[in-house]
N, C-alpha and C positions, 0 to 999 in steps of 0.2 A: 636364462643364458644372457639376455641384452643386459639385464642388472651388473651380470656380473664384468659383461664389454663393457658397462662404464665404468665401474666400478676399478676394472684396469687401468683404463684409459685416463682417470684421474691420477690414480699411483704412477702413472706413467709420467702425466706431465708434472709433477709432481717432480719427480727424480730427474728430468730434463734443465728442469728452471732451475732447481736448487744447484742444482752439479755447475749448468754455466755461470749462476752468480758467485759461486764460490768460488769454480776456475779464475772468473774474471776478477774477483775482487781480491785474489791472489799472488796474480800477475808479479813477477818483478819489474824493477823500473828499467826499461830498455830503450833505447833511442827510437826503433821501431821494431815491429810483431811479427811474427808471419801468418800470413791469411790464408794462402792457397801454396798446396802442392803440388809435383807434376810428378810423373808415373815413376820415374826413379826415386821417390819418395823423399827430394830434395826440396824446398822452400823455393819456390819462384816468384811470391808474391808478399806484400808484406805491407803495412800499414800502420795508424797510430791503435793507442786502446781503442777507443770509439771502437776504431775500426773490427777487432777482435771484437767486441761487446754484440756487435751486428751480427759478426759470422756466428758466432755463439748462439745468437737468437735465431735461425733459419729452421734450422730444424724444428726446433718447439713450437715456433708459430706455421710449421708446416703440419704438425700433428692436430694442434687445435683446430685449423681449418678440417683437416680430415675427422678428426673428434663430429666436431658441426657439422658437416654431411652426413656422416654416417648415424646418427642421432635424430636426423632430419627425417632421411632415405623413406623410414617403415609411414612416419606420417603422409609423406605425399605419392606411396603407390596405392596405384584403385585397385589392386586383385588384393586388398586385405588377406581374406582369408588365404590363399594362394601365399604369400608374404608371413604368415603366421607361421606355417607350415614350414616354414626355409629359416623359421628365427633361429635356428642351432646351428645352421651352416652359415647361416647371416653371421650371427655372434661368434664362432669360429674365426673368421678370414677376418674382423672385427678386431679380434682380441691379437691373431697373430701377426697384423699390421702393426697396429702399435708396441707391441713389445719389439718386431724387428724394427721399426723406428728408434726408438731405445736405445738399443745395441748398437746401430748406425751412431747414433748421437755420440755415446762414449766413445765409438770408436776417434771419432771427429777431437773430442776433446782432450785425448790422451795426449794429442800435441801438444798442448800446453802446459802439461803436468810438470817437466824436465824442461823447459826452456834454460835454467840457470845451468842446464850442461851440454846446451846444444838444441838447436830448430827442430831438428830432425828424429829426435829421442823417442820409437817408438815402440811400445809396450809389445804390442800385437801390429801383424800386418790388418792395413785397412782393407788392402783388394780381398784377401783372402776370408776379412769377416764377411767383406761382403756378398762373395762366391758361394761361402757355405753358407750362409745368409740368406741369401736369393732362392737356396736351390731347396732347403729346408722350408722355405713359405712356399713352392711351387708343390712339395709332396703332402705339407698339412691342409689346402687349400685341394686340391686334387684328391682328398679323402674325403671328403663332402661334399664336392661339385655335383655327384650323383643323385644328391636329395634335394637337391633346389627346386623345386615346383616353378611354373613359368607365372614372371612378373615383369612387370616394367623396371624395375629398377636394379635388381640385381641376379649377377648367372652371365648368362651366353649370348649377347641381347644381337640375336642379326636376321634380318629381314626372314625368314626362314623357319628359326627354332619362335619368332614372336607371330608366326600367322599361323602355327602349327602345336599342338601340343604333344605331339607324337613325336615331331620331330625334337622338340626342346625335351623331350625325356630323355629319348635315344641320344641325341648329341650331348648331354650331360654325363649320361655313365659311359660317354667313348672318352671324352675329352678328361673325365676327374682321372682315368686310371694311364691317361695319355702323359696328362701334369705331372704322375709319382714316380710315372718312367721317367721324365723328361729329367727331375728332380734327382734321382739316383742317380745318372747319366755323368749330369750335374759333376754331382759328390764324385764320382768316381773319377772322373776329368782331372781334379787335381790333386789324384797323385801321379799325374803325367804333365803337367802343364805348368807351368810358375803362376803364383797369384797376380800377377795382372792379367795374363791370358786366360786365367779360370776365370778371374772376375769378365771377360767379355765374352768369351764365350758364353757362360751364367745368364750374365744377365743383354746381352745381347743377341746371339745366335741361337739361343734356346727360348726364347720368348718369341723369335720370328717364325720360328719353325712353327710354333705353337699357334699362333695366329693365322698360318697359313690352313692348318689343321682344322681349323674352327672354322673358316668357310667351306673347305673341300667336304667335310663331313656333315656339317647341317646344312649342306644345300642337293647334296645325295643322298641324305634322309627324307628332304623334302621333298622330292621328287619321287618319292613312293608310299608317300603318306594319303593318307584318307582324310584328313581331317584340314585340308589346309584351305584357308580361303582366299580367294583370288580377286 
């Protein structure tokens, strides 16, 4: 499975680079670009090429850093074996990172497609890829949260589920099936909500709630566990 996480991960940046050189090197000739949007899905910021060339570049050299981490991660944790054991959910959340990276990306670059008929020209809503986006990696990631074995490096890592093994199992299979709730929620929200508001609710008030979840519950696990050291 990690073969096959790079193995994406490459195709990935791959389709990132090529798509922004080609955006960019297609540009028409414009007195200046637009860089940035604001939530009305209007142009409020704008710059020379360079400038486009840069924003273009953000995302891919955000992937590649994440690429290098995650590439790194299995070398520098000490529970090896522990770690070996979690390579399919490792490689999972791995693989579904980067692809919705990806998808971000194009979404980003469909600006530029139609500039010769308008800033604003867009294919697909961004808030709403990225509603469905967000809430779709919280239910794929939430489906193997259960099998992580406890390590330093990746999972639930809080004072609690890492002095306890008991509790990092129990807090794993509350919180993986907690994420595909949260994730459905998610999906379901917008078809009552406009895609700006799904996008924050998504990826703002659903990831809090979530984080609140993960201390209340591995620290009430802890406190009935047998194995914890003090």
């Amino acid at each position: 499975m990690t073969k096959a996480a790079i193995i994406t991960s490459w195709i990935c940046l791959l389709i990132v680079f090529a798509a922004s050189l080609w955006i960019w090197h297609g540009l028409p000739d414009l007195p200046h670009y637009p860089i940035h949007w604001g939530a009305d899905g209007q142009a409020n910021g704008f710059g020379s090429k360079n400038s486009v060339f840069i924003n273009l570049l953000i995302m891919p050299i955000t992937m590649v850093i994440t690429f290098i981490i995650l590439v790194f991660t299995p070398k520098l944790e000490p529970k090896k074996t522990a770690f070996l054991a979690s390579s399919r959910p490792f490689a999972v959340v791995w693989i579904a990172l980067m692809i919705f990276f990806t998808i971000i990306h194009m979404v980003i670059i469909q600006n530029y497609l139609f500039l010769d008929r308008g800033s604003n020209a867009f294919l697909f809503d961004p808030f709403m890829i990225m509603a469905v986006g967000s809430n779709i990696l919280f239910i794929v990631i939430g489906n193997v949260m259960g099998k992580v074995r406890q390590n330093y490096m990746f999972g639930i890592r809080t004072p609690w589920t890492l002095s306890s093994k008991q509790t990092w199992d129990k807090t794993h299979r509350t919180i993986g099936p907690l994420m595909v709730a949260l994730g459905v929620i998610g999906l379901l929200s917008l078809f009552f909500l406009s895609p700006l508001y799904g996008m924050i609710f998504s990826v703002g008030l659903l990831p809090l709630v979530l984080v609140i979840a993960v201390f209340v519950v591995s620290y009430n696990f802890w406190k009935d566990a047998t194995d914890k050291s003090e």
